[in-house]
C-alpha positions as a LaTeX table, in Angstrom:
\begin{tabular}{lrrr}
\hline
Residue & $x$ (\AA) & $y$ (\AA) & $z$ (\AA) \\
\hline
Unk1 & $-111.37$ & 86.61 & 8.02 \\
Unk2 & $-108.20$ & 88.15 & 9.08 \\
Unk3 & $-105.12$ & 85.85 & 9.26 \\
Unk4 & $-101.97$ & 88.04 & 9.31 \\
Unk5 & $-99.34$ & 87.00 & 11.68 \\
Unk6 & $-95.82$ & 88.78 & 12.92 \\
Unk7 & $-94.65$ & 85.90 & 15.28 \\
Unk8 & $-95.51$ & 82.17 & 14.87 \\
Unk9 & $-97.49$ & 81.06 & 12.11 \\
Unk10 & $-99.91$ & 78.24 & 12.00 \\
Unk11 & $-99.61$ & 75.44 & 9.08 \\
Unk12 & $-103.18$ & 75.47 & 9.58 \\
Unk13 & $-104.42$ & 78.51 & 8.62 \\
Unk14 & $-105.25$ & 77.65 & 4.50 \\
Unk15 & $-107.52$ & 75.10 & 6.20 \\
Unk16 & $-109.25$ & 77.44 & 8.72 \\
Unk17 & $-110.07$ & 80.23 & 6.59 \\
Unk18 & $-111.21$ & 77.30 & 3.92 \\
Unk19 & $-113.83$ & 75.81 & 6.63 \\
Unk20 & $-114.70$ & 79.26 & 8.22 \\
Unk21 & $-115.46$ & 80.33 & 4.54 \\
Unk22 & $-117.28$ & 77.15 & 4.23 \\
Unk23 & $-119.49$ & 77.73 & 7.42 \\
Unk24 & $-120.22$ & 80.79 & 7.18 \\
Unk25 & $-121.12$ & 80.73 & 3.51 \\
Unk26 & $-123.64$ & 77.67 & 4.24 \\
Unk27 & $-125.43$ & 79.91 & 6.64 \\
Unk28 & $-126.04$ & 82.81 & 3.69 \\
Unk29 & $-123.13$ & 84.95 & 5.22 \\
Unk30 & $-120.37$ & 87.08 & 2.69 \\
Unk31 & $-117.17$ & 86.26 & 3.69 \\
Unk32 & $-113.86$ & 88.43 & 2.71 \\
Unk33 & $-109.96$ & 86.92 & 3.26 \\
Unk34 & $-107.94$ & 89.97 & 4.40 \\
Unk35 & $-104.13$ & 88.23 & 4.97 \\
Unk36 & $-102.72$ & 91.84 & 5.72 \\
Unk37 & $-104.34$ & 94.65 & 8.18 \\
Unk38 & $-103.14$ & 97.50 & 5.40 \\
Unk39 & $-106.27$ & 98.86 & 4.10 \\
Unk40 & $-108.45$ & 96.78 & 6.05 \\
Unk41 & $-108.90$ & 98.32 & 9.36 \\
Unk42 & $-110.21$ & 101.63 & 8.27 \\
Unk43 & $-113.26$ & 103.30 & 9.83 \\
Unk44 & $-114.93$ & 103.00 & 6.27 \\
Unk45 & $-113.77$ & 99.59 & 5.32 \\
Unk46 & $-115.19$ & 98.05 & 8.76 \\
Unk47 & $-118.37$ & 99.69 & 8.74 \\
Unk48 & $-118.97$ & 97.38 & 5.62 \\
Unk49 & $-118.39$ & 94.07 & 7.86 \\
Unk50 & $-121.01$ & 93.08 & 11.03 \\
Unk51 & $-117.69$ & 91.18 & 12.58 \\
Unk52 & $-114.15$ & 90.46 & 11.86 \\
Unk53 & $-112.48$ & 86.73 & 12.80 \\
Unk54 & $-108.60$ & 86.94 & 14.10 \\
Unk55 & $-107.59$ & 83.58 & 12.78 \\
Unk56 & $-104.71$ & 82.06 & 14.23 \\
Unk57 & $-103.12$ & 86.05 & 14.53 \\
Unk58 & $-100.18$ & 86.63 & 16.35 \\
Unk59 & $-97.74$ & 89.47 & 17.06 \\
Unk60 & $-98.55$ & 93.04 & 16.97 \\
Unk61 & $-100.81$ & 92.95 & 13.98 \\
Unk62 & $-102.05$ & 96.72 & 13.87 \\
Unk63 & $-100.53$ & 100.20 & 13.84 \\
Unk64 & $-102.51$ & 102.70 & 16.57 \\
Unk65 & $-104.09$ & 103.97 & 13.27 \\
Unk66 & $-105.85$ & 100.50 & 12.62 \\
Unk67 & $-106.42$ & 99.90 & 16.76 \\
Unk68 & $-108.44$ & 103.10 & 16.68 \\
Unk69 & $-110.15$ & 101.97 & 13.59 \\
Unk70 & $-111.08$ & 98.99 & 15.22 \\
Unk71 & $-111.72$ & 100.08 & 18.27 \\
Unk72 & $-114.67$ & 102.18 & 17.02 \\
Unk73 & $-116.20$ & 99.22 & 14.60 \\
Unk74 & $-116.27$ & 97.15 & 18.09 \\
Unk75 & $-118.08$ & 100.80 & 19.90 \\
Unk76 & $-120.45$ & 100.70 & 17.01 \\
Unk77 & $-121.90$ & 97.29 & 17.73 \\
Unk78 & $-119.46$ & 95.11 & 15.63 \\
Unk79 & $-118.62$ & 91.84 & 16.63 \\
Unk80 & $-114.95$ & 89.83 & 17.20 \\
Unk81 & $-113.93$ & 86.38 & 16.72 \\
Unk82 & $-110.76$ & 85.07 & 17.93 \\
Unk83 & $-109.65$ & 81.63 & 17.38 \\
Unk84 & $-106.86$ & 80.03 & 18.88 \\
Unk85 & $-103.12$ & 82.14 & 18.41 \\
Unk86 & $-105.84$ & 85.15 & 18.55 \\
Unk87 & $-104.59$ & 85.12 & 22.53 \\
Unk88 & $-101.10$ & 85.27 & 21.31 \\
Unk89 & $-101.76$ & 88.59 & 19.46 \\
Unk90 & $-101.24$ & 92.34 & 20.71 \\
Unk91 & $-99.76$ & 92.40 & 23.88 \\
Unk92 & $-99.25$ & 95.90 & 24.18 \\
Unk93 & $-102.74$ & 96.65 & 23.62 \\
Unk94 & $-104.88$ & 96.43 & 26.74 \\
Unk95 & $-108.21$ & 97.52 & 25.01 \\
Unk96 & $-107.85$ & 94.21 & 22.87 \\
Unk97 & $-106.87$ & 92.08 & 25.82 \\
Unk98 & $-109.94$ & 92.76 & 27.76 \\
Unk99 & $-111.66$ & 92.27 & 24.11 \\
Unk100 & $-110.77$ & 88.85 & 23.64 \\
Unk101 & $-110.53$ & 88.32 & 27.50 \\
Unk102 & $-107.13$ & 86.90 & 28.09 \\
Unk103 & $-103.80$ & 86.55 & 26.76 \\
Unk104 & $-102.16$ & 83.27 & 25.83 \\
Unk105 & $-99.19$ & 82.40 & 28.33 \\
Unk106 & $-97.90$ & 78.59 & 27.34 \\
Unk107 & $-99.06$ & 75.33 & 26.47 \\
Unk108 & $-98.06$ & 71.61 & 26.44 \\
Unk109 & $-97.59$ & 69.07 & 23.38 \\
Unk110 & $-100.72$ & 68.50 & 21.19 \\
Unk111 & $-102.86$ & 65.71 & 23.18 \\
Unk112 & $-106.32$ & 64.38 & 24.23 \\
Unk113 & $-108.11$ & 66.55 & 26.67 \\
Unk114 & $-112.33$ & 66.78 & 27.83 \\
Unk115 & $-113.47$ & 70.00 & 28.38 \\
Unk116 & $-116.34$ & 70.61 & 30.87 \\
Unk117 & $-119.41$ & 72.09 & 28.82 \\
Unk118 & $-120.25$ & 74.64 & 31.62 \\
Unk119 & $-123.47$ & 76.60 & 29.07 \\
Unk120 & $-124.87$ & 74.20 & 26.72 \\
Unk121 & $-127.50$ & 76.82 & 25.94 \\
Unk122 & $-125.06$ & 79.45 & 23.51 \\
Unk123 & $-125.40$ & 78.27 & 19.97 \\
Unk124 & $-121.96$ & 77.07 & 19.97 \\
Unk125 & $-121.83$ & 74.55 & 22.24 \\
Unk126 & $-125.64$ & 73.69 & 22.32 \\
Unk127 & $-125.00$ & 70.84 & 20.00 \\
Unk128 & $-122.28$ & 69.27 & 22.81 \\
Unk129 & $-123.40$ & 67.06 & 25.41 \\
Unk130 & $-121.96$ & 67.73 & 29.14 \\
Unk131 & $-118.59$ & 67.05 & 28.08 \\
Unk132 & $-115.92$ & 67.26 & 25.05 \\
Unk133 & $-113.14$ & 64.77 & 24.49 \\
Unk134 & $-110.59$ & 65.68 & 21.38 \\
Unk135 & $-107.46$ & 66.47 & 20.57 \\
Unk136 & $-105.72$ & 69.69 & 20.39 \\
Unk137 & $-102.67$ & 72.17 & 21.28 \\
Unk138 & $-104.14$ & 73.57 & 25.20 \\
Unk139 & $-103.57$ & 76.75 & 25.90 \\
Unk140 & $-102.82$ & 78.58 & 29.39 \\
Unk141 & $-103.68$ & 81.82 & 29.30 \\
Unk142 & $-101.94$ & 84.99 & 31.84 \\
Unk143 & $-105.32$ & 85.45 & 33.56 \\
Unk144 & $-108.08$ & 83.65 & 33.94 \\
Unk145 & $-111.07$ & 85.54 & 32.40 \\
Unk146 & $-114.07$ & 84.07 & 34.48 \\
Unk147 & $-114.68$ & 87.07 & 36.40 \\
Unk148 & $-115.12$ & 89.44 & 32.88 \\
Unk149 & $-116.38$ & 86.41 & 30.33 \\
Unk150 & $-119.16$ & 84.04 & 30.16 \\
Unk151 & $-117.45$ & 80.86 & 30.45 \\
Unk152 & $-118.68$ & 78.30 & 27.81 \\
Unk153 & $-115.95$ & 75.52 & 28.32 \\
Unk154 & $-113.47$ & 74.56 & 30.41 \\
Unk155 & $-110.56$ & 71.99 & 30.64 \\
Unk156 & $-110.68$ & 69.09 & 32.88 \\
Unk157 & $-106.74$ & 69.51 & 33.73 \\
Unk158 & $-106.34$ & 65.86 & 35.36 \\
Unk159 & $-107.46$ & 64.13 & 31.96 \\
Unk160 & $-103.97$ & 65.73 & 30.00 \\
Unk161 & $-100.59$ & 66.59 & 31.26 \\
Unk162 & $-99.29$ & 69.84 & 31.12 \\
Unk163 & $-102.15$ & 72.36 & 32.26 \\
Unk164 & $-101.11$ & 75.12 & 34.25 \\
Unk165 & $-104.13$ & 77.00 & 35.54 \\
Unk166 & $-105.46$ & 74.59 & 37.85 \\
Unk167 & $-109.05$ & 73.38 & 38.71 \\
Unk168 & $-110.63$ & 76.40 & 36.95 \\
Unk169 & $-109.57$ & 76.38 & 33.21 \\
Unk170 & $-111.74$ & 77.96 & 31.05 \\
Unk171 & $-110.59$ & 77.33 & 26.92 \\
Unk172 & $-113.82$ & 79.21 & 25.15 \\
Unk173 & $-115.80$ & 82.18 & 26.15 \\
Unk174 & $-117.82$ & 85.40 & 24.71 \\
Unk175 & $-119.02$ & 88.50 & 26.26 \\
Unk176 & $-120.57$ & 91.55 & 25.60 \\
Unk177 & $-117.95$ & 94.15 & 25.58 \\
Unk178 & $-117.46$ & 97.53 & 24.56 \\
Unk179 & $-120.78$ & 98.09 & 22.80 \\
Unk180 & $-120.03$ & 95.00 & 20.59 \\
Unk181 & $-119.55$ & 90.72 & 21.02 \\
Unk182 & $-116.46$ & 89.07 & 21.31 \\
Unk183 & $-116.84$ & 85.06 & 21.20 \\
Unk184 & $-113.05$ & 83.14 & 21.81 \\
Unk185 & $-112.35$ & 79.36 & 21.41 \\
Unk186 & $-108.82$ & 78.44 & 21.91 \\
Unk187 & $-108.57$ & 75.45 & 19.89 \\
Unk188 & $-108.25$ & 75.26 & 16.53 \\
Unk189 & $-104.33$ & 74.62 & 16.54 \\
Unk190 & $-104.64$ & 71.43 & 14.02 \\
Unk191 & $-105.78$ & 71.10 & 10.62 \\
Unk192 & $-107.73$ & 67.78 & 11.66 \\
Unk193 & $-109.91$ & 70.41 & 14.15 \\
Unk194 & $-111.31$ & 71.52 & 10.97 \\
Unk195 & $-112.90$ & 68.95 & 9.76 \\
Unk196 & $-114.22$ & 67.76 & 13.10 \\
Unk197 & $-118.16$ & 68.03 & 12.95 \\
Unk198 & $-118.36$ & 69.04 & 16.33 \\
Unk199 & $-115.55$ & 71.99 & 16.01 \\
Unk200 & $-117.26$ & 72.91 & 13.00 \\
Unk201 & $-120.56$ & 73.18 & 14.77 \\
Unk202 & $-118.57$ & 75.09 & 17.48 \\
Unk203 & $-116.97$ & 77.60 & 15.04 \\
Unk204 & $-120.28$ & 78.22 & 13.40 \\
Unk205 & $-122.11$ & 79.16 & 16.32 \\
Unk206 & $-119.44$ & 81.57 & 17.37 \\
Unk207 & $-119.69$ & 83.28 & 14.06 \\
Unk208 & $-123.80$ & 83.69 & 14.56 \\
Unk209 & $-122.98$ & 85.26 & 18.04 \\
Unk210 & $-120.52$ & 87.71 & 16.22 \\
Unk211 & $-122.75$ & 88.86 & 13.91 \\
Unk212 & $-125.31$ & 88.92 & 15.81 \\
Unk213 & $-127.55$ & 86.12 & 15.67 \\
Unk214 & $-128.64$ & 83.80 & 18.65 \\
Unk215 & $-126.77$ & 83.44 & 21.69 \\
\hline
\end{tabular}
């Protein structure tokens, strides 16, 4: 679980890592807390991990040492997480752009939104009916990722104010990419998401994906 940040921070990151710990733990998974990249993103420390979470990251997190580093765990069948502020991470890095599939552009105040369930079948959204109603902090993202991602939800735009991309909005995806899996979901903004049964369930099944369990 790497948190490390060098532009806004999120109040709720203590409470992410503590209920992606949580999750993952309950499913027979080792979990390590890395708050800082230095030492971290080595060839040899990665090959110990089957996937690395970017929780609520921002800024330009890695040196080109550490992107290369990275870049070959990914090649060598290692899987990414990105939640949230991941998007809002390493803009001057297109490799990890196209690895978490878009980069985070602007977004409204925190409010009540649905998103559309568009594959109920991955294992983090199969517990979702057709759609999702909570609150959260909406991202717009620079691109829209549809054409490189599978699409796993996307926001209904005329049920908030604020939304930017129009009638196609997606807000979580994962692809194959690379050699390895990336799996995104771009809530996760407040601490209340965590304790949400339903973004729980969502988290959880994006950390089976990433280390390669069922899609």
């Amino acid at each position: 679980l790497f948190s490390e940040t060098r532009d806004f921070r999120h109040n709720s990151i203590p409470v992410a890592l503590s209920a992606l710990e949580e999750l993952a733990i309950s499913t027979g998974m080792q979990v390590d807390r890395a708050a800082d990249s230095e030492g971290v993103f080595t060839a040899e420390n990665l090959a110990n991990y089957d996937a690395v979470v970017w929780v609520q990251t921002s800024g330009d997190v890695l040196n080109t040492t550490e992107q290369s580093a990275f870049e070959q765990f990914i090649r060598a069948g290692g899987g990414y997480v990105g939640i949230h502020a991941a998007s809002f991470t390493e803009y001057e890095w297109p490799w990890y752009g196209r690895l978490v599939g878009a980069y985070f552009d602007s977004h409204p105040q925190v409010q009540v939104a649905t998103q559309n369930v568009e594959d109920g079948s991955h294992t983090s959204t199969a517990h979702l009916g057709s759609s999702w109603t909570r609150t959260d902090e909406w991202y717009d993202y620079r691109t829209n990722p549809r054409a490189q991602v599978n699409v796993l939800l996307s926001l209904d735009e005329a049920t908030y104010s604020g939304g930017e991309m129009g009638s196609d909005h997606p807000s979580a995806w994962y692809h194959d990419f690379d050699g390895g899996r990336s799996w995104y979901t771009g809530g996760g903004h407040t601490d209340a998401s965590y304790s949400e049964p339903d973004f729980r369930a969502h988290l959880l099944g994006g950390l089976r994906y990433a280390v390669g369990g069922d899609r």
